[in-house]
TORLONU-83845 format. One line per field, with one value per residue (C-alpha): residue in one letter; x, y, z. Coordinates in pm, whole numbers. Each point is the difference from the previous one (the first is absolute). Example, Ala and Ser with C-alpha at 12.3 -4.5 7.8 and 13.67 -1.06 7.14 Angstrom:
// residues 2
res: a, s
xx: 1230, 137
yy: -450, 344
zz: 780, -66
***
This chain:
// residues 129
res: x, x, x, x, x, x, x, x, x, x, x, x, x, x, x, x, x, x, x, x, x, x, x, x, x, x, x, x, x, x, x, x, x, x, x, x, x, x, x, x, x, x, x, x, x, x, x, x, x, x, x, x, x, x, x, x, x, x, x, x, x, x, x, x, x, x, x, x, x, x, x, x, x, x, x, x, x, x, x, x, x, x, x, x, x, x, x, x, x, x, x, x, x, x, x, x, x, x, x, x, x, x, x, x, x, x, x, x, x, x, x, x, x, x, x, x, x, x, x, x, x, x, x, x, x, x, x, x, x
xx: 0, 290, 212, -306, -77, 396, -59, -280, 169, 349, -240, -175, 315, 146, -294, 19, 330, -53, -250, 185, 291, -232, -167, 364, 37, 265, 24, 255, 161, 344, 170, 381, 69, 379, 207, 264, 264, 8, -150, 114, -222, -171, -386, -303, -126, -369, -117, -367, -62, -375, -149, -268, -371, -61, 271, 140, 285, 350, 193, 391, 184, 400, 281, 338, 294, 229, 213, -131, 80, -239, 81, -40, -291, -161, 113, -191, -313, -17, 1, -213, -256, 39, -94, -338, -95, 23, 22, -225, 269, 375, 266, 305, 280, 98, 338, 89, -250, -325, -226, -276, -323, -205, -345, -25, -268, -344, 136, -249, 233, 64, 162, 307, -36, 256, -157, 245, 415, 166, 380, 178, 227, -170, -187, -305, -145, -281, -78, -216, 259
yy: 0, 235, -67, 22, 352, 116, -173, 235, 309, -66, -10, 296, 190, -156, 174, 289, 57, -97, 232, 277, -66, 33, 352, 146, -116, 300, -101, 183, -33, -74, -209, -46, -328, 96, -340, 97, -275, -346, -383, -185, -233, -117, 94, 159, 336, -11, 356, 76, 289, 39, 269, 240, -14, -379, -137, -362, 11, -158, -220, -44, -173, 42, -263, 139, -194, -24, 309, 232, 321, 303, 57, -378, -13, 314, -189, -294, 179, 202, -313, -197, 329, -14, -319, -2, 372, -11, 364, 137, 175, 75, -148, 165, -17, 315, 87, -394, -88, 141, -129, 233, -81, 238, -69, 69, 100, -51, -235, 129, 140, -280, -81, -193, -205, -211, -340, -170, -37, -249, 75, 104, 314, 139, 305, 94, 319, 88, 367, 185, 221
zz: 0, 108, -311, -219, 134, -67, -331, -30, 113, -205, -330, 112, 11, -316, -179, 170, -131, -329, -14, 159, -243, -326, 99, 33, -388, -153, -383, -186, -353, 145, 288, 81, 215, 174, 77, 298, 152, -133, 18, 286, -68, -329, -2, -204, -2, -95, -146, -99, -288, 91, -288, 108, -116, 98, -215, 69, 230, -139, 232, -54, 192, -77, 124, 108, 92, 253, 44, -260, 32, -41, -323, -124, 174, -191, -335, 102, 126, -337, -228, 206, 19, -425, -16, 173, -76, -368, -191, 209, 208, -23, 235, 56, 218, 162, 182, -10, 326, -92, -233, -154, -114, -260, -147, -364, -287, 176, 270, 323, 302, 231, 352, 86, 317, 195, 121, 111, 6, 131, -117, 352, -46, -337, 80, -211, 31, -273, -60, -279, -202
***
């Protein structure tokens, strides 16, 4: 009875903050994703591009090795993001360790969220530019 009613409460909460999260929605027409350090550990960095006016969100999730630096790391997230966004946007890499994101033509503004990393020592700060 007790664990159903945290159960209860934890799912509560969980859509709370989903909901909380999705009125705060900021689209703009261009992101920059800054790498800083390097990979102690091999992992994935999941990013979601999320465009505005109901449009289907895009899930990519990027591998990086073992002791990648920032700037490999940037080179790998920009290929990866090519691959599953199409010509929709441009990818660039900017100053070696950031990677840039720009939507082209008609493409809707979107959002760039982090949903998970789990590559100890890479830090990934996402920013609109």
């Amino acid at each position: 009875m007790i664990r159903t009613r945290i159960a209860l409460r934890l799912a509560s909460c969980a859509a709370l903050l989903m909901v909380a999260l999705q009125a705060q929605a900021d689209p703009a027409s261009k992101w920059r994703i800054e790498f800083d350090h390097y990979a102690r550990d091999a992992g994935e960095l999941v990013l979601r591009i999320q465009p505005e006016k109901g449009g289907a969100p895009i899930d990519v999730t990027t591998k990086i090795a073992e002791a990648k630096s920032e700037n490999q790391a940037a080179d790998i997230l920009r290929d990866s993001l090519r691959a599953a966004l199409g010509k929709a946007y441009k990818i660039e890499v900017d100053d070696g360790e950031d990677v840039i994101i720009k939507r082209t033509g008609k493409t809707p503004k979107f959002e760039v969220v982090l949903v998970s990393n789990s590559i100890n020592g890479l830090s990934v700060v996402i920013k609109k530019s």
